[in-house]
N, C-alpha and C positions, 0 to 999 in steps of 0.2 A: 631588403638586405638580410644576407643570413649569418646568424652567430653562431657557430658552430661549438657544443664544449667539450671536446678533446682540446679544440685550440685554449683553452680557459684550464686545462690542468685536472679534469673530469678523467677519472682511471676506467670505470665500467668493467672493473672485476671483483664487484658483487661486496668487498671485504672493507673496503675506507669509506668512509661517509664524504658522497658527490656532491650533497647539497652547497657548499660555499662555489663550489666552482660554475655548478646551473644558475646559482644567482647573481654570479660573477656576469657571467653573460644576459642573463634577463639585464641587467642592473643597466651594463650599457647599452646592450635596443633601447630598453625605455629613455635613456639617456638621448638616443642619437634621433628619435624620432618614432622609436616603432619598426619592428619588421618579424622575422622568423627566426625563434632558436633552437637549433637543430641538436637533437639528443640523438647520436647513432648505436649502430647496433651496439648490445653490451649489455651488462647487468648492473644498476646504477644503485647502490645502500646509500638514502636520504635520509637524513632529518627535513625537518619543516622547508619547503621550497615557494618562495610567495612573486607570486604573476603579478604585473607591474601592467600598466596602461599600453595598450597598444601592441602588446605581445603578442606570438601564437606560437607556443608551447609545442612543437613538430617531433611526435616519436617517431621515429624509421621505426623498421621492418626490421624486427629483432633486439631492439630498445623493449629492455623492464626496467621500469624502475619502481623499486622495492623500497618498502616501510623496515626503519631503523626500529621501530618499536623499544625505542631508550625513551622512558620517560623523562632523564633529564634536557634531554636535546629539543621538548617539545615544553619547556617551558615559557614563565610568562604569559603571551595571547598565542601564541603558540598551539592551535585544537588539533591540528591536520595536515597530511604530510602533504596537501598542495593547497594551497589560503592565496583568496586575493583578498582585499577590500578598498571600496571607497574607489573605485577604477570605473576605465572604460574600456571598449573594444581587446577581450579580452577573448583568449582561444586554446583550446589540445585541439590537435588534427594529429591524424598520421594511422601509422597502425600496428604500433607499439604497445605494451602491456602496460599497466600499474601494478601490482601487486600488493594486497593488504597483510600475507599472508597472517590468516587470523589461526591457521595449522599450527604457531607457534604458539598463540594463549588458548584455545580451544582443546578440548579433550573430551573424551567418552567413558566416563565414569561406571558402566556396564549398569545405567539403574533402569532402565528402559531396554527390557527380552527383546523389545522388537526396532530395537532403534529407529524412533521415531522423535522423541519428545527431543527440546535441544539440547548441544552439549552442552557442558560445565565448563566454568574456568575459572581461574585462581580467585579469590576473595582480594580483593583491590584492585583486580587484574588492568593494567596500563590499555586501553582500549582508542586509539585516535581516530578520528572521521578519517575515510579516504580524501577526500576533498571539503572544501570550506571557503564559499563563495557569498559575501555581502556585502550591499551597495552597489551593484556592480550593472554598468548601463553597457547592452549589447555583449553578450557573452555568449560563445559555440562550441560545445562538445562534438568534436565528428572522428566517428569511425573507430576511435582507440576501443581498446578492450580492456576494462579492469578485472578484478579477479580475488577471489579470499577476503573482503573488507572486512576488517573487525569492529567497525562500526557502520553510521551511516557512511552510503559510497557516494551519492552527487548530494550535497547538503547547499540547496539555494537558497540565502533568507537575504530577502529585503531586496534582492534581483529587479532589474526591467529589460525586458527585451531578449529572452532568451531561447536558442534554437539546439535542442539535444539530436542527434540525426545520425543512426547507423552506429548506434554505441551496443556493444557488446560486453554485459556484467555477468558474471559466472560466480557468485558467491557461495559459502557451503549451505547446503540445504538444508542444516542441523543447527546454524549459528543464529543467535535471536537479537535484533538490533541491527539485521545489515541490510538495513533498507535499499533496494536499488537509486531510486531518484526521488529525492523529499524538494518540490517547490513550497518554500515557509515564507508566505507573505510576497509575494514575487507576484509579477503582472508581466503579461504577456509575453507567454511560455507556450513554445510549439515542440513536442516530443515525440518522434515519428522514427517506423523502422530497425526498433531497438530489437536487441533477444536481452532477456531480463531472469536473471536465479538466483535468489535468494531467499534467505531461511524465513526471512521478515520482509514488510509489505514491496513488493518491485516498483510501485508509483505511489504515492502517498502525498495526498497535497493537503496543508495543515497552515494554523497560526499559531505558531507556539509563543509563549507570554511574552519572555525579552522581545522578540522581534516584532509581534504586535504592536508592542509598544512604543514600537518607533519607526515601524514601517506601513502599519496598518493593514488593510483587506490584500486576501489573496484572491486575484482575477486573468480571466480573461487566457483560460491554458486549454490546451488543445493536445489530445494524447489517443496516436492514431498510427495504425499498423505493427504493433506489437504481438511478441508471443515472449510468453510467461510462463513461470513454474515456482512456484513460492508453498510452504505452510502456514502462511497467514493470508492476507487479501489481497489479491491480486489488480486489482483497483481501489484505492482507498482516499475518500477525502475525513479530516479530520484523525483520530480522535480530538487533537489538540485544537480547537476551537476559540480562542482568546479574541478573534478576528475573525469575519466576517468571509465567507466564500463566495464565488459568486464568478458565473457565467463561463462554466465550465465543459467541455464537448472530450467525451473519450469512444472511441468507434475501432471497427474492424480491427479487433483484437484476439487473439488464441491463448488460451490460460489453461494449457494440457493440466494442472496439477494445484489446487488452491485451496486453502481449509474454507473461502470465501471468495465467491467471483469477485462481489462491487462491496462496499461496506462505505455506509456514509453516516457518519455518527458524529454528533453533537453534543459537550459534556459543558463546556465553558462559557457561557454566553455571548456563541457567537451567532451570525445568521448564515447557515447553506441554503442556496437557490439557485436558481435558471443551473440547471444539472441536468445532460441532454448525454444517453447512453444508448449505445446503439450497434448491432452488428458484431455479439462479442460470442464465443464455441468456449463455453469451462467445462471442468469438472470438477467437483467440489467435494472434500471427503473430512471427516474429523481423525485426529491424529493420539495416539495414545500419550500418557503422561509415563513420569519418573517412574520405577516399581517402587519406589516407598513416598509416591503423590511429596516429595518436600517440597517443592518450588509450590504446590496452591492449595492443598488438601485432598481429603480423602476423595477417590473417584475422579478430581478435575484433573483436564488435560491442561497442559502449561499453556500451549498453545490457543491464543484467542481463536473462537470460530469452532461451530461442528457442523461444517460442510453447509451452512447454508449457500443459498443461489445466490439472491438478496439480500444485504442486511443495511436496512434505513432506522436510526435505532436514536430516539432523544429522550435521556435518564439524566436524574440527576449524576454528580461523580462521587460524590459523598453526601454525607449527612447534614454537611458544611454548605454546599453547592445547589442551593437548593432554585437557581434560574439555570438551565441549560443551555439556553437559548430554542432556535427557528428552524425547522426544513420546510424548504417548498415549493414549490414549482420543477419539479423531479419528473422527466421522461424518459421513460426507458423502452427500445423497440429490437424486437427484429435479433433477440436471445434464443440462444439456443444449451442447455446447461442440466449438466447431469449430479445430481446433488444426494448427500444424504439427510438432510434438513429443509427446511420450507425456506419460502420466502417469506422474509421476514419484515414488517412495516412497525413497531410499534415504540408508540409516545408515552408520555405519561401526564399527569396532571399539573407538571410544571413545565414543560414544554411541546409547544406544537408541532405536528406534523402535517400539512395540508399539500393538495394538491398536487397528486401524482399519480399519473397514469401509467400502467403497464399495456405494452400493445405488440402485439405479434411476437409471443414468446412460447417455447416449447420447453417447459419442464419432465425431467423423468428422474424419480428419485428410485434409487439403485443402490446397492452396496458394493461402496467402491474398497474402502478401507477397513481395517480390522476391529474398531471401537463400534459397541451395539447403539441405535441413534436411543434417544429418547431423552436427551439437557436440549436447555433454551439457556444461550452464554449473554447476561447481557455485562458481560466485564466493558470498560470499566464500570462500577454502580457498587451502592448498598448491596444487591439482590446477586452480584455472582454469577452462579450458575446453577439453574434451578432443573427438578425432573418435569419432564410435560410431554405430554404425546407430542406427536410430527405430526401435523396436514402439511398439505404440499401450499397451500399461500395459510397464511397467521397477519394478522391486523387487529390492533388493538390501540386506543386513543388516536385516533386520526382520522381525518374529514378532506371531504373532497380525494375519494378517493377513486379511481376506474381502473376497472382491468376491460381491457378489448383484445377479443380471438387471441387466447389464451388457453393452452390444454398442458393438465396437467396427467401424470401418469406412474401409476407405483409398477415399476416393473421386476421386484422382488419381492421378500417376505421381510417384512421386519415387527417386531411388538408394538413396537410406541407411532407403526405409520398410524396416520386416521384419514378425517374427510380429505375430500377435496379443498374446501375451504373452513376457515375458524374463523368469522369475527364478533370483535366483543369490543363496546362502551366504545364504539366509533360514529357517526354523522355521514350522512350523503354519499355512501358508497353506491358505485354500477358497476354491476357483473354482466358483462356484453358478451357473448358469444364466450364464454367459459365451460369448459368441457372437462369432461373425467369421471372415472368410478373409484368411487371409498375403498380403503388398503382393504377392508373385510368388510361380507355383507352386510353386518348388523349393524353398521354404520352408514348415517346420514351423509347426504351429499357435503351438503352443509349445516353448519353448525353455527346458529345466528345469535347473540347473548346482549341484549341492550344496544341496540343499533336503531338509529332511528334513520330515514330517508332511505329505506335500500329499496334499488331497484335490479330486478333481474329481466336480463333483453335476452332475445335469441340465446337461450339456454335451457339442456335440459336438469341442470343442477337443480331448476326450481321444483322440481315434483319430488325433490326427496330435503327438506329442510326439515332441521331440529332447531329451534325459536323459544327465547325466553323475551 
């Protein structure tokens, strides 16, 4: 049955807040059993709108509806201008807009000559999640388009059973915190078919502490046939790690534009595993900072990331935090990615990083963007962002490690390029069928520093090693 809400007293010109009237009509689907409420064309000003069991939330073709950005209208529990909780069989279909418009708190302060780094916005500034979905068993995002979120734009925690399919997010490319799709503790999750832009990560599967804490591991997601364009990672599990990841498949993916193809980082003590990547075309480039560095200091760019390919990365987060936790069991095949920074694998002496293999991937590190390479970013951490040469693969504290038919390739000039490969104070690496020549000659192929168990197969890397 369909509720349509014109018939509910819904105006859709843009100016009165429609939210009592959408809820009017959610209020009795859910009341009558469940069916479709139909939002037609028009431009709908909400306050907080909350999806009820058994609904499907239906934009037409030329339905927006727009964030009221009153912070008193989004009081009490109140995060997001579309919230369920605690539901079932829940759904947007259609192919209608949302709008975050983040154009009204976001601005361009002129601190950055090259506009790159994000904008600015007011100090306190009222910032709401586009969506806000917990508890919630059987839930379907299809087709709609949302657009400008000033915050996160699909925020799942504590989910089961979730199908994202043919969603279209157009976020601004300058705004930081508008994550396209954050699954936080959620199990089985299939997200297929999307286009994704956003200023901050477009996929990001994480457990952040509240919701660990009562939802536990994030498992069992599947994130396939996307194209991408972000200045952060363009695939990203973690940083927020409180909870445990695990058995995770992201494939046949296009990321024209990313400070970070894949980023899988552990700070909390949780465990990332069975982590299977595959069949993904990036390009990876670092992004300039403010012209008076305020948001991070002298030199740093705001932006997490300088263009690595790969970053698998387990630090402490402070000085405080001294168990990370796990990565392990990490595949990655059949890459192809043009980067200003290496791939990057490295642990530390509080947390491990074992068993990950790279297999049929084509690196070429290039200058894509305007910042000179030469930082290693391990934010969040003590350590910052440190100066260090670039080899095209970097590995450091980590075991059981293999690269198979694997070519690497400087196809420009840079300072800080070096080997083909860096590793230091790691365990049982193989170098299989690894190729490439050092950025300049007087540079070794490889560069081996306290490694114990290496073995080199079908490579000619091994007749030019530098070894401590």
């Amino acid at each position: 049955m369909e509720y349509r809400i014109r018939d509910y007293g819904a105006k859709g010109d843009g100016m009165k807040d429609d939210a009592p009237y959408i809820q009017a009509a959610i209020d009795e689907c859910t009341e009558n059993g469940g069916g479709r409420v139909v939002c037609e064309s028009g431009t709908y000003l909400c306050s907080t709108i909350f999806l009820k069991s058994n609904v499907d939330l239906y934009l037409e073709m030329g339905c927006t509806i727009i964030s009221s950005l009153d912070a008193s209208s989004y009081s009490g529990e109140k995060e997001a201008l579309i919230e369920a909780k605690d539901a079932e069989n829940i759904s947007i279909s259609g192919y209608g807009t949302i709008d975050g418009r983040s154009y009204l708190v976001y601005y361009d302060d002129n601190q950055d000559p090259l506009h790159e780094a994000p904008l600015d916005y007011p100090v306190g500034a009222f910032r709401p999640r586009t969506t806000k979905f917990e508890n919630i068993r059987n839930l379907s995002i299809k087709d709609i388009t949302i657009k400008n979120s000033v915050f996160w734009t699909l925020h799942f925690a504590g989910c089961n059973y979730i199908t994202v399919s043919g969603v279209k997010i157009f976020n601004d490319i300058r705004c930081n915190n508008n994550d396209g799709i954050d699954p936080d503790c959620c199990k089985n999750v299939v997200i297929s078919d999307c286009i994704i832009v956003a200023g901050d990560d477009p996929v990001v599967i994480k457990t952040t502490k509240p919701m660990a804490e009562k939802y536990g591991s994030c498992e069992n997601i599947v994130v396939n046939n996307c194209i991408m364009r972000t200045k952060s990672a363009g695939l990203k599990i973690g940083t927020e790690t409180w909870g445990d990841i695990r058995n995770i498949q992201m494939s046949n993916c296009v990321i024209e534009e990313c400070g970070r193809m894949l980023s899988i980082t552990v700070r909390d003590g949780g465990t990332i595993e069975n982590i299977r990547v595959s069949n993904v075309r990036a390009a990876c480039r670092a992004y300039s900072a403010c012209k008076d560095n305020k948001h991070i200091g002298a030199g740093y760019p705001y932006w997490w990331g300088k263009g690595e390919s790969i970053y698998i990365s387990n630090m402490p987060r402070d000085y405080e935090t001294m168990n990370p936790g796990t990565i392990r069991n990490i595949t990655l095949t059949d890459l192809d990615i043009d980067s200003e920074s290496s791939l990057f694998i490295v642990g530390s002496e509080y947390g491990k990083i074992e068993d990950i293999e790279v297999r049929n991937c084509k690196l070429q590190l290039k200058r894509i963007g305007t910042q000179e390479p030469g930082w290693f970013d391990f934010r969040p951490s003590p350590m910052e962002v440190v100066k260090h040469d670039i080899p095209g693969i970097y590995v450091k504290c980590a075991e059981h490690i293999k690269f198979k038919n694997v070519s690497v390739r400087f196809t420009d000039q840079a300072e800080a390029w070096s080997e083909v490969v860096w590793i230091e104070d790691a365990k049982k690496v193989v170098l299989d069928e690894v190729c490439g020549t050092p950025a300049r000659k007087e540079l070794p192929a490889a560069r081996i520093l306290r490694v114990s168990g290496l073995e080199f197969r079908n490579t000619t890397i091994a007749g030019s090693v530098e070894s401590v």
